[in-house]
Structure formats: structure tokens, C-alpha cells
C-alpha positions as CSV (number, residue, x, y, z in Angstrom):
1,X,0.0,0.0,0.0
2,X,0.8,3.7,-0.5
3,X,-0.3,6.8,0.7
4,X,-1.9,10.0,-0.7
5,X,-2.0,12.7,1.4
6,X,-3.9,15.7,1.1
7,X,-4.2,19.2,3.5
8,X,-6.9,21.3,3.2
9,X,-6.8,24.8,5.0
10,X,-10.4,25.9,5.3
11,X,-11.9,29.2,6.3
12,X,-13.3,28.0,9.4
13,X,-13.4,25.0,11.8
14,X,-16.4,23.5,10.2
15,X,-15.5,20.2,8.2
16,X,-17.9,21.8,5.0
17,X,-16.4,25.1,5.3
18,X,-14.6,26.6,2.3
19,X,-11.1,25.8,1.2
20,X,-8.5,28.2,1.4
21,X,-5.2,26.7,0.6
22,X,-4.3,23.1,0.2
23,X,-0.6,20.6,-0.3
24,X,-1.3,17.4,-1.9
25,X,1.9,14.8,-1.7
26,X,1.8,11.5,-4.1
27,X,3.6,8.5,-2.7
28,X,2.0,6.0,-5.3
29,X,4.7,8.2,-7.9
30,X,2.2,8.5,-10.2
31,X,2.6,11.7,-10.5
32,X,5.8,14.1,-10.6
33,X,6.2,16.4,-8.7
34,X,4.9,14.8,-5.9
35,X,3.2,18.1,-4.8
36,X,0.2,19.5,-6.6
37,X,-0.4,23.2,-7.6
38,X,-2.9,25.9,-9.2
39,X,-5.1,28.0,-8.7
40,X,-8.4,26.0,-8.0
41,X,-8.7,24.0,-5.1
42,X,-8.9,20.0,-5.7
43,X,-12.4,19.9,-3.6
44,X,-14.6,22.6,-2.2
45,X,-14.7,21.8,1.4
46,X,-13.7,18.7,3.2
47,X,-16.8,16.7,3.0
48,X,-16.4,17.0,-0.9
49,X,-13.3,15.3,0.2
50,X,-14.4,12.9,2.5
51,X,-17.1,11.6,-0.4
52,X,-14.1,11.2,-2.8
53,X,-13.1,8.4,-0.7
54,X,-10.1,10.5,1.2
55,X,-10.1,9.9,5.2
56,X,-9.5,12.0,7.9
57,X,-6.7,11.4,10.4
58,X,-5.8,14.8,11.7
59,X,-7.8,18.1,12.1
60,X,-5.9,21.1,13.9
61,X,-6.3,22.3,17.9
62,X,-8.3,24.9,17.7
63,X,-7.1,27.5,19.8
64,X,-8.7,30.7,20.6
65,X,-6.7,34.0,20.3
66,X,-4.8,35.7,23.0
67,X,-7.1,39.1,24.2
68,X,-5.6,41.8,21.7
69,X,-4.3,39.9,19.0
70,X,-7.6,38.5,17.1
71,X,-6.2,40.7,14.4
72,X,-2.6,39.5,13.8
73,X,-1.4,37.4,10.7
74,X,-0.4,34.3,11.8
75,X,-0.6,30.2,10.8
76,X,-3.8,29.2,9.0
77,X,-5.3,27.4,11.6
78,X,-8.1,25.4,10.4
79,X,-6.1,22.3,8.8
80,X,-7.5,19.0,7.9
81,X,-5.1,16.4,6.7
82,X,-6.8,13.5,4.7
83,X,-5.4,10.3,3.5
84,X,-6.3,7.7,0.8
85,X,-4.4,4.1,0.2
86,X,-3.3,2.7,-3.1
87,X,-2.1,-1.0,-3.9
């Protein structure tokens, strides 16, 4: 077996929230790079994800902002990372 991993950055904590940036890595090596790029997203949330067949094993802390900082640039927070397995 090999893996296919895929993170999604969405705008919020909810699962069917919007994505905002993703990374996709491609251990099968069917594809080269192994990372993907452009400018349109691979799914539209993470339940468009989940539906594709790509599981869930990791989903960011969510962790509220320090009093006086809501407004700082920081990491995106709301990261998914999804998996799928291929003989």
C-alpha cells in the first residue's frame, strides 16, 4: 500500500467550510512532482473530500486567540489532513 496525502486549510473549523489553501503529496509516484499546484482547489470543502473516498486522520487544535491579538497574521489554523491508500 501507498499513501496520498492531502491538506486542506479551510476558512473555518467547520469540516464543510470553504477551502482556502491546500498541499497534496503522491507516494503511489504517479505523479511528478509529488506536490500538486494551481489556482483552483482539488475539492470545495472537506466533505467534498471525504465523499471522494479520502479519510480523515488529523484536524488542527483549535485555539482561541490571545485578548488583543484577534487581528494579527499568523498560521492558517483550520487544517485538515486527509489520507487515501493505493495498492
Amino acid at each position: 500500500m501507498k499513501q496520498q496525502v492531502l491538506v486542506l486549510y479551510l476558512a473555518t473549523s467547520a469540516l464543510d467550510s470553504q477551502v482556502v489553501g491546500w498541499a497534496n503529496y503522491d507516494g503511489t509516484g504517479r505523479t511528478s512532482p509529488t506536490t500538486g499546484d494551481g489556482d483552483v482547489p482539488p475539492y470545495e470543502s472537506g466533505v467534498h473530500a471525504l465523499r471522494d473516498g479520502w479519510r480523515l486522520f488529523q484536524a488542527s487544535q483549535l485555539i482561541p486567540p490571545y485578548p488583543g491579538q484577534e487581528y494579527d497574521t499568523s498560521f492558517m489554523k483550520h487544517e485538515f489532513f486527509f489520507e487515501k491508500l493505493e495498492s
